[in-house]
N, C-alpha and C positions, 0 to 999 in steps of 0.2 A: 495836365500837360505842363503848366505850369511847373510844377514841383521837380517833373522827371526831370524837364531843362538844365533849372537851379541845380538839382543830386548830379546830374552830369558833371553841370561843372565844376561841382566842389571836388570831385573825383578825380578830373584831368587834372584842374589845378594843384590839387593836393602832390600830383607826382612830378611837375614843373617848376611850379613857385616856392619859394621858402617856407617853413612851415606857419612862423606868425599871419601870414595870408592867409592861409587856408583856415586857420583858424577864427579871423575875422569872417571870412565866408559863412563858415558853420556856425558862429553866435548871431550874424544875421539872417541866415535861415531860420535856427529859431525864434530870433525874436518876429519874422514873418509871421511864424505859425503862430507863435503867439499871437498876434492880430486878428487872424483868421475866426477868435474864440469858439461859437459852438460849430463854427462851419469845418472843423477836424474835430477830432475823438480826441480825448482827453483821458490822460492815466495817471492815476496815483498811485505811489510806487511806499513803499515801507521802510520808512530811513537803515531801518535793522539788516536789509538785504546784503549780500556782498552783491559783487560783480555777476556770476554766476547767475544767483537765486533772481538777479534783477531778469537775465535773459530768459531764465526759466518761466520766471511768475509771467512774463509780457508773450512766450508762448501758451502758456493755461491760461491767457483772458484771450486769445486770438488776438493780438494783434497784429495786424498783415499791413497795414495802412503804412505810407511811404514819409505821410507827414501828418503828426500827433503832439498835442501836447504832454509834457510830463512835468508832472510837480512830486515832493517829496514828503511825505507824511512825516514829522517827528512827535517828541515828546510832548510839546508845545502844542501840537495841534491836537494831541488824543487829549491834553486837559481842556482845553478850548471845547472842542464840538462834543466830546463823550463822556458827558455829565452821569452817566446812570452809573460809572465805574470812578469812586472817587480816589482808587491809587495810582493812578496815572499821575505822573509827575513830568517834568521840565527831561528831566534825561532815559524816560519811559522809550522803547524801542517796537515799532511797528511791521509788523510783517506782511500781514495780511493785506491786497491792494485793491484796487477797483480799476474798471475801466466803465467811459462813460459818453455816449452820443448824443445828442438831440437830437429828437423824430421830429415827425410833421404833427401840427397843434393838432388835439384831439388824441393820438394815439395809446393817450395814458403812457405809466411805467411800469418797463418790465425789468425783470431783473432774474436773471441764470447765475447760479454759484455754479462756477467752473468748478471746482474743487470741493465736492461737500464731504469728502470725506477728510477735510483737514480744515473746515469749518463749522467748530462744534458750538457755538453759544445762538445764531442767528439764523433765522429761514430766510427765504425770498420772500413771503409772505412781511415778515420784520421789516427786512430793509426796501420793501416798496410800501407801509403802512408810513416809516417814517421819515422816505426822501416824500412824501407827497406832502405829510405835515410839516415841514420844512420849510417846504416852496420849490420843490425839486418835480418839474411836470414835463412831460409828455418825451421821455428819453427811454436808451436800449441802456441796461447797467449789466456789468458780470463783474462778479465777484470772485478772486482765486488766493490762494497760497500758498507757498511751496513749505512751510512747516504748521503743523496742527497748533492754530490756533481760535480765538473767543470772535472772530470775523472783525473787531474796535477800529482797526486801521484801517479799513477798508469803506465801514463807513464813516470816519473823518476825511478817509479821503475823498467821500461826494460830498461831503460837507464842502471843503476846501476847494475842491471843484467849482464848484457852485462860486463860492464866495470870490475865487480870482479868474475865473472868466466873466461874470456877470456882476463884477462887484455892486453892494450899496450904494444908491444916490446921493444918500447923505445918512446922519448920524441918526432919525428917526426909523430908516425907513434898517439900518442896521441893528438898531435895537429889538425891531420890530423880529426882525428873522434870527437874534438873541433869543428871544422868548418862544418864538414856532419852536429852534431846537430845541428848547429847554422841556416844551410838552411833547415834542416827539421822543425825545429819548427815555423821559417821564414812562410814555406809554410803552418804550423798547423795554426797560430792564420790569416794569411788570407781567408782558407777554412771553420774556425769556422766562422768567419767575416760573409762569404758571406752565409752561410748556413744558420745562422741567419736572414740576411737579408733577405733568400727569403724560408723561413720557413712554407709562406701563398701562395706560388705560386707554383700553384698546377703543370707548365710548367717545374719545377725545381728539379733536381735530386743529392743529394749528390751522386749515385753513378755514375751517367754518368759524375760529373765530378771529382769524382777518377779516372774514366777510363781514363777523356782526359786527364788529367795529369801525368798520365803512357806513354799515348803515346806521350806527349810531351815530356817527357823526354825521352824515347827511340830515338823518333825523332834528339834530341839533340845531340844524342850520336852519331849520325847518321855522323851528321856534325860537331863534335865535331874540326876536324882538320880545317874544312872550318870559322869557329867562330873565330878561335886561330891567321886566318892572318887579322880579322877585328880589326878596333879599339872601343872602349866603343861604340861609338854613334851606329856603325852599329850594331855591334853586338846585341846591347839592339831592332837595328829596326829587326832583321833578328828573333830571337827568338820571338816578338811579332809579327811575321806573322804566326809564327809554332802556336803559341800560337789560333790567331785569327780561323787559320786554324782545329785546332781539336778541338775549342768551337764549332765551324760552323758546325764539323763532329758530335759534338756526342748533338746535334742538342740546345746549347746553347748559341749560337750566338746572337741571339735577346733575351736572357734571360736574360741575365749577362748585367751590365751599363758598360759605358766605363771607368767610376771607377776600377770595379772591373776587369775589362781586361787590366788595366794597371796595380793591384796590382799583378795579378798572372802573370803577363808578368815579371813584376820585380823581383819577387822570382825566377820564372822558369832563367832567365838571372844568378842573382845567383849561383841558381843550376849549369849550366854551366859552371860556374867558381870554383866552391869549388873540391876538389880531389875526389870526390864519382863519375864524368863523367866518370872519368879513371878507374872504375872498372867491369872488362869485369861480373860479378856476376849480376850484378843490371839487366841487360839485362836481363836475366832468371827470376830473379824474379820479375820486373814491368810485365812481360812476362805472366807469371802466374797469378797475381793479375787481370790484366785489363780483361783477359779470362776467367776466374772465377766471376769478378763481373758482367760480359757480360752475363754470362749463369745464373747465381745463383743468381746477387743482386736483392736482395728482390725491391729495388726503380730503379732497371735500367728501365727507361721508355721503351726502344724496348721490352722487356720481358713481358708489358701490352699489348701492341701494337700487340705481337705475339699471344697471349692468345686470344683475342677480332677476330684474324685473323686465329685463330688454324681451322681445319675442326672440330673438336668438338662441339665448338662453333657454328660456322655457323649453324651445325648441329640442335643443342639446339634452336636456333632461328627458324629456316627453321622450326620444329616441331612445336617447338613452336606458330606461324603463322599457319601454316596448322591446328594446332586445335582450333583458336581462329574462322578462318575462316568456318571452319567445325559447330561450333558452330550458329556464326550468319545466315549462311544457314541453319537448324536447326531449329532456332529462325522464317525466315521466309519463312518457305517453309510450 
């Protein structure tokens, strides 16, 4: 009610008072909303966009909301947050955007690509594996873009999100979410790697192995104090057994080369070591992710497997059968 009040009267005023008024109106409204931080939606927009593309991309993420924040992704910030793509530079241009809410604690993150057909390098599996590793917990994300791009802008911009609504307390606790990015994106351009790679294998699931990489890292957490009395060597062989262990469970084990089980073995070791193990949060929300993509992911393979095994099914076939049969006795009686 609030908000409607203020848009009113920035509306009257705008056609009574002079324009530098209105214009003070309207920089004080946003800086309002900026106050507000996760208590409005927040959008990151893609420096690259014209005018146009800006309207369009903030209709493909739904935004309806009357008061939102907007921040502007550039060059600057894809070399900052999206370390896994080292040609980004200072005058690098972003298209790709994100919008971003905070839920109620507990909800986990979800995240809908508004646009997947013009987002080709990143699942929703990706960019909810690595706003969690981040420190990015318990929010709604969509992802859009109005030209075919690698999804980078979109997520700097929940990086950027993140970092200027909720800024660091100080210089440790910013280094600290330096280094979460640095293993999240670590673990993004290996999961795009392999996703790519086995893109034609029809045995292969980006979301089963989201899920095993939730539960590796839960796992980790597990033994997070048991890791901390080994040295590099072991440590690096102990996490690649967790690792081997919940490829083999979520039945990718002979999928994956021994390449790729030494990249994600590496990242995951990483992971163990950067300050995001120590945060009893992540527990809940890898928590909800892996149980959620278990029940709902659209490519979780047991979820075909359950369908094909449903009594429906059976059903459908058993019927099915019984009147092909009915038929050909029919035909020869």
């Amino acid at each position: 009610m609030m908000y409607k009040k203020l848009l009113t009267s920035v509306l009257v005023g705008a056609t009574v008072l002079p324009f530098a008024l209105a214009t003070n109106v309207a920089a004080d409204t946003q800086a309002k909303t900026k106050d507000e931080g996760w208590d409005v939606p927040n959008v990151a927009l893609g420096n690259g966009l014209t005018e146009q593309e800006q309207q369009d991309t903030l209709a493909k993420l739904k935004v309806t909301d009357k008061a939102y924040n907007t921040f502007t992704v550039n060059g600057d910030d894809l070399v900052k947050y999206v370390t896994d793509i080292d040609s980004f530079t200072s005058d690098s241009k972003a298209y790709s955007s994100a919008y971003m809410m905070r839920t109620k604690e507990g909800s986990g993150v979800n995240v809908s690509i508004e646009t997947p057909e013009t987002i080709t390098s990143r699942t929703e599996a990706n960019y909810r594996n690595a706003a969690i590793t981040s420190g990015v917990y318990d929010a709604d994300i969509r992802i859009a873009s109005v030209r075919v791009m690698d999804g980078s802008g979109a997520l700097a911009g929940i990086y950027k999100i993140y970092d200027e609504v909720e800024p660091a307390a100080n210089d440790a606790e910013a280094q600290e979410r330096a280094e979460n990015r640095e293993v999240a994106q670590e673990e993004s351009a290996v999961v795009s790697e392999i996703t790519t790679e086995n893109q034609d294998n029809e045995n292969f699931s980006d979301d089963n192995l989201a899920v095993a990489l939730a539960e590796i890292k839960l796992e980790l957490q597990k033994i997070k104090d048991e890791l901390a009395k080994l040295n590099e060597a072991q440590g690096r062989e102990k996490v690649k057994e967790v690792v081997v262990e919940q490829m083999n469970g979520q039945g990718l084990g002979d999928v994956l080369t021994d390449s790729q089980i030494d990249s994600i073995s590496n990242t995951m070791y990483n992971f163990s070591q950067a300050p995001v193990i120590n945060n009893e949060q992540i527990t809940e929300q890898l928590t909800t992710l892996k149980d959620d993509l278990m029940q709902n992911g659209k490519d979780f393979i047991d979820n075909a497997k359950e369908k094909l095994n449903s009594e429906e099914t059976k059903g459908f076939f058993a019927n099915l059968w019984q009147t092909i049969k009915s038929f050909f006795e029919g035909w020869f009686n």
